[in-house]
N, C-alpha and C positions, 0 to 999 in steps of 0.2 A: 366593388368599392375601390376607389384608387386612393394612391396614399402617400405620402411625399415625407421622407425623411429629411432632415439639414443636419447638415455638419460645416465646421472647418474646414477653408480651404486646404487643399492637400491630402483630405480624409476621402473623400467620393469613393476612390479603387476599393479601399477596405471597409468600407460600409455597404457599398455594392455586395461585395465577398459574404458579407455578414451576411445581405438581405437573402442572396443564394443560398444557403447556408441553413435560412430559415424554410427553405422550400416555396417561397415567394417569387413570382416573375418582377424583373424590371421592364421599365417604358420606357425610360429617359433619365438621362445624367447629364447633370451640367454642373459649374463651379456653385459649390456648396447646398446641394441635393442631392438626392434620388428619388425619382418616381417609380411606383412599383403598384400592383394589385393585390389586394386580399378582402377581408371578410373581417366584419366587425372582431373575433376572435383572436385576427390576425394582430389588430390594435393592440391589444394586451402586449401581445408574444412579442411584439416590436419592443414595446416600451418597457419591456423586461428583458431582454437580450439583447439589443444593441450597443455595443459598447462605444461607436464612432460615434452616436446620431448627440445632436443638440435635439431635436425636437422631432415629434410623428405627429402628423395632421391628415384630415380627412379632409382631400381636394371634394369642392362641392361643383366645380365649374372652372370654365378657361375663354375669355374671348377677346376679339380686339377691341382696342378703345384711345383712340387720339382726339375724342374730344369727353366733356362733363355729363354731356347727354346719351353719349355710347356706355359711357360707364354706369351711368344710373340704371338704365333701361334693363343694361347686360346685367346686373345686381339683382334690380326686381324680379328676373326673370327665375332667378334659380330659387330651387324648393326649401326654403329657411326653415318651411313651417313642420318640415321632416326632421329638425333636429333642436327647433329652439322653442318651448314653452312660454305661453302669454305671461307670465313671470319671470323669463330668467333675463339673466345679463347679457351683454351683448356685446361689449365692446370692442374698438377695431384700430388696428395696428397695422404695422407693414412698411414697404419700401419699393420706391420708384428705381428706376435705373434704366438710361438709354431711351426715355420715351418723352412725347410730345407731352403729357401730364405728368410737370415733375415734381408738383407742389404735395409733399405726404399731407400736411395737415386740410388742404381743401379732398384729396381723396378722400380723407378720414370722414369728414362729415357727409360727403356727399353716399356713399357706400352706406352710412349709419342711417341716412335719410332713406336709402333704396331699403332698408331691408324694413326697417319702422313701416315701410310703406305697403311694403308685401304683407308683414304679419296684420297690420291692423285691418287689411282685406281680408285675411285668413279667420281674424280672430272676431274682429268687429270690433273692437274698442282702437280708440287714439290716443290712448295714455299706458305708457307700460313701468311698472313701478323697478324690476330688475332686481329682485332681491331674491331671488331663486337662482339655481344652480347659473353658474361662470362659462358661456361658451367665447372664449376667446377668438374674434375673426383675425384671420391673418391674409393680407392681401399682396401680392407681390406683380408690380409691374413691371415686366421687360419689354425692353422693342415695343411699345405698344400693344404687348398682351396681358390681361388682368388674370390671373387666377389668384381665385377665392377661394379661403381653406378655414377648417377649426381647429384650434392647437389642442392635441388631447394628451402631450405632457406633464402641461401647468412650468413646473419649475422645472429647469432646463437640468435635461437628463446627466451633465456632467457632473451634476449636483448629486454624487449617489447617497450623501446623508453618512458616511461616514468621516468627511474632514468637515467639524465647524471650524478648525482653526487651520489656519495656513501659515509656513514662511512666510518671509518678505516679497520672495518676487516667485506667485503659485503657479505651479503647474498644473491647467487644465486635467482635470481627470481623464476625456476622453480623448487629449493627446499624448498622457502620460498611457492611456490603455494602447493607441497606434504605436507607439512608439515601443512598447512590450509586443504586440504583435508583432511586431517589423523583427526584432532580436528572437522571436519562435522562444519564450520559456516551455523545458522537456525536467522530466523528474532527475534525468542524469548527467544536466547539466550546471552547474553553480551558475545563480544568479545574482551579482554583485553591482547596490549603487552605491561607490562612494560617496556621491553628495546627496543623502536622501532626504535630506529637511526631513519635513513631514512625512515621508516616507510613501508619498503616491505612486511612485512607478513600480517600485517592491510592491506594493498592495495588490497595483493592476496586473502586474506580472501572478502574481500568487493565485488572484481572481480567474486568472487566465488559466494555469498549470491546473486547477480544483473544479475550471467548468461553474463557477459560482455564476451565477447570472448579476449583472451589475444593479439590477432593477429590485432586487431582495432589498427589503427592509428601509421602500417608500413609497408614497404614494403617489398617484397620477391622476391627472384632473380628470381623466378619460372613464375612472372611474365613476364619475356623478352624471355619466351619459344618458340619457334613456336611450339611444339607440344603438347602444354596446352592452350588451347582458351583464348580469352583476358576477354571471358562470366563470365569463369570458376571462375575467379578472382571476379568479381563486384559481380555475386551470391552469391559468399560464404561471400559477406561483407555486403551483403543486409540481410540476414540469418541471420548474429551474430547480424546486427541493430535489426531484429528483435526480437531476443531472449532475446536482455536486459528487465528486471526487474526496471521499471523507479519508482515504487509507493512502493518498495521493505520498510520494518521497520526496516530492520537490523541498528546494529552499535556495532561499533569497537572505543573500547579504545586505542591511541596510545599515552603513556609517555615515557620520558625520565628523566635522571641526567643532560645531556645535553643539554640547552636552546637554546643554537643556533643548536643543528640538528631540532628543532621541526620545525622550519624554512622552510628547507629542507624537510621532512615528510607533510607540508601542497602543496608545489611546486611540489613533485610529486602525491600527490594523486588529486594535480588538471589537471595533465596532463593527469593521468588516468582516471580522470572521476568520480572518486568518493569521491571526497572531503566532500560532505554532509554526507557521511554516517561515517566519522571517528568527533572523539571529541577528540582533541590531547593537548595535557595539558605535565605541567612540574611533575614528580612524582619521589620521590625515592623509586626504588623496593622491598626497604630492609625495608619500611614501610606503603606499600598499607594494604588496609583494603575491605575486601569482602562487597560485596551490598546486599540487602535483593532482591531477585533476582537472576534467573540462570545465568550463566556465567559460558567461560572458560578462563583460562589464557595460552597463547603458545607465548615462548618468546625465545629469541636466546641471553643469557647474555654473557660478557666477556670472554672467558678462555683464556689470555694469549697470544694469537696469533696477537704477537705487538700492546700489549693494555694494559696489568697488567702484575705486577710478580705473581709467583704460590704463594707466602704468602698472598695478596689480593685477590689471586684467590679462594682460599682454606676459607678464611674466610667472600667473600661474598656469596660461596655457604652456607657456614655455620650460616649465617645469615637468605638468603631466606628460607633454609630448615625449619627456625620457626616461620617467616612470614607464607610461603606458607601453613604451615599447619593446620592454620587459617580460610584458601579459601573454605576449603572444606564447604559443599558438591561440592564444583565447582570442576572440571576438571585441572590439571596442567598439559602441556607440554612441554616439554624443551630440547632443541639441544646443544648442545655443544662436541666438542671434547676434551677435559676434560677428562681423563681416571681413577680419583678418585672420579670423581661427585659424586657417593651414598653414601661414604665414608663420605663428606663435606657437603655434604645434608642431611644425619642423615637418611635416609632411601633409601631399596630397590625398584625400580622401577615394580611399578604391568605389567608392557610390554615396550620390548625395540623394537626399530628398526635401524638396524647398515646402513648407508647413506654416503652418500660423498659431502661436500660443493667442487665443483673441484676434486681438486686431494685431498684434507683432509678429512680421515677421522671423523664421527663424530659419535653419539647414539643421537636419539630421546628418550627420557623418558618419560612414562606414568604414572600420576596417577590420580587414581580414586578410591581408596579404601580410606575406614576412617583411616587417619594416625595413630590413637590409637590401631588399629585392625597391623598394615600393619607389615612388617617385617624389624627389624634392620640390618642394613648390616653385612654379616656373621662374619665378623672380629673384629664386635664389641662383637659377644655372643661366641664366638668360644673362647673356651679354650686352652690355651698354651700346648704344648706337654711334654714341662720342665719347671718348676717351677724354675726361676734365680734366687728369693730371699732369696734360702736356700742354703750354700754353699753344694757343690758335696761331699760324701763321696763314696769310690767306696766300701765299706761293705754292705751298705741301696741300690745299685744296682739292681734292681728289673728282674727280667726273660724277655726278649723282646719274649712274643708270647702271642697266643692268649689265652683265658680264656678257663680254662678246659683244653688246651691242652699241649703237652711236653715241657718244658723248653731248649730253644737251648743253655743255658748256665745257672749252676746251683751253680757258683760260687766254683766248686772242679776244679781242676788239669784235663785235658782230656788226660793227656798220661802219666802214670804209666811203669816208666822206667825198674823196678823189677817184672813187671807182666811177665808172663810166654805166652811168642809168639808162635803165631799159626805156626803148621807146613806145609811150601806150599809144601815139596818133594812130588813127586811123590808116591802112595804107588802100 
């Protein structure tokens, strides 16, 4: 069986990592998948440990198609009648990209028409009512290749069911859980978010140090399959019981400026399960103070994105930048899409990594270098091309070339009207 996980651009490396992880081969990776192998069982284990994936589907087929009638045919052709009942639902989804059919909603019918077509061969009837079990089709066209899949998530795995409520501006769960990945939470070291709204990256981090499986305590559509055993399900959730970490020492700092999100941040980490392992307290960012003790800080502060203007934005980076550079030896990570962060934070980041909260882009920023040692953002050491505070005389003109070599302009006349012209006649 092959099987195709999605995630957030930026996620592939570490949901790959997961997929290894599970003891699963990959096939292929590309921007915002992974294809892999397994076994109906495998489905479960997927959609209960994966912490990166937006969604696990069962590829049923792969083929080309740049025209209406390749793709019908190639549709008909694959075996529906192995997973989809003369009553169940059907419906189909997906996205074009890069190819000769780029219209989603005429693939949509035409796909919906191939498969109606197949099953009513299979089944004998021409009328299907759908009010049995949900096999969601997912169809994705690249470059002219069609593959057809079943979503056997349902509700997108970021969704782990413990935030119904969020801040203003949320942080995806599974790039709140990369983003804890990326920072390695250990039992001996402090995990500290000063901005933890809701408190998702404290959770995912806790989730992470305890081994909780992120898929405990929801459901998956994968489960009303007939061709994924009902085993396949209670196994994979007896597993992740097993793997939790109950006697675990970690702990995770979560503050806020905001008294009433801490609220919120206690209510869901008690739905996840980890509420003992977080100490959530009221703090301002902009004047923590490091503990005699390792620790790292990985925080997701404001930029702006209907929460501040870019003047409070621009000056409370500029504030943590001299806070944070206090923490050290501690660890600082920081997400924001924010495109002058280094700029406002008074330093270059020792490694970035470019992400997507959704569709927004964002940069993780690392550091771990001794800020004294670290590098100031070029714009601040970089020298002006033209001095503006001397007025222009065009006589002080200088030669635009390189040193040492010819001057493309030397300040004479380049065309001497009385100089004596070469002869082009013929001799």
């Amino acid at each position: 069986m092959i099987l195709v996980a999605t995630c957030m651009f930026g996620l592939e490396k570490q949901l790959g990592e997961e997929i290894d992880a599970l003891g699963l081969k990959r096939v292929h990776t590309m921007d915002g998948r992974v294809t892999f192998e397994g076994t109906p069982a495998d489905v479960a284990r997927a959609n209960m440990f994966l912490r990166c994936a937006e969604r696990v589907m069962i590829k049923l087929g792969e083929f080309p198609a740049t025209t209406y009638e390749e793709l019908f045919q190639g549709v008909k052709a694959l075996p529906w009648e192995e997973y989809i009942g003369s009553s169940d639902a059907f419906p189909v989804k997906g996205h074009c990209i890069k190819s000769k059919l780029y219209s989603i909603p005429d693939c949509q019918s035409i796909i919906k028409k191939a498969v109606v077509e197949r099953l009513s061969d299979k089944y004998g009837i021409r009328w299907f009512t759908e009010d049995g079990v949900k096999y969601q089709i997912e169809f994705f066209l690249f470059k002219d290749v069609v593959a057809l899949m079943l979503d056997t998530s349902g509700i997108a795995l970021h969704k782990r069911g413990y935030r119904p409520m969020a801040g203003v501006a949320p942080l995806r769960e599974t790039l709140a859980a990369s983003i804890a990945l990326t920072a390695r939470p250990k039992e001996d070291i402090l995990f500290w978010d000063p901005f933890c709204g809701s408190g998702t990256i404290a959770i995912e981090a806790a989730m992470i140090a305890t081994r909780r499986a992120p898929g405990l305590g929801r459901e998956f559509a994968g489960q009303n399959f007939a061709c994924i055993p009902e085993r396949a399900w209670t196994d994979a959730a007896t597993e992740a019981q097993d793997l939790i970490i109950r006697d675990s020492k970690f702990e995770a700092w979560a503050s806020d400026i905001d008294e009433d999100m801490l609220d919120v941040t206690y209510e869901n980490a008690t739905r996840a399960g980890v509420e003992e392992y977080l100490n959530i307290f009221h703090a301002d960012a902009r004047k923590i103070k490091r503990e005699e003790r390792k620790g790292t800080v990985v925080c997701n502060p404001p930029y702006g994105e209907r929460m501040m203007e870019e003047d409070e934005v621009r000056a409370l980076y500029r504030d943590m930048g001299k806070t944070f550079a206090e923490l050290y030896p501690w660890h600082v990570y920081i997400i924001t899409s924010y495109p002058e962060f280094e700029r406002s934070f008074g330093r270059v980041a020792d490694k970035t990594h470019r992400l997507y909260n959704g569709m927004l882009p964002c940069t993780l920023y690392e550091y771990f270098r001794d800020p004294a040692e670290a590098k100031k953002p070029y714009f601040e050491h970089r020298k002006p091309a033209i001095d503006k505070s001397k007025p222009f005389r065009k006589d002080e003109q200088k030669p635009y070339h390189k040193e040492g070599g010819k001057p493309h302009f030397d300040g004479k006349k380049k065309f001497d009207k009385d100089a004596k012209k070469p002869d082009f006649k013929k001799k």
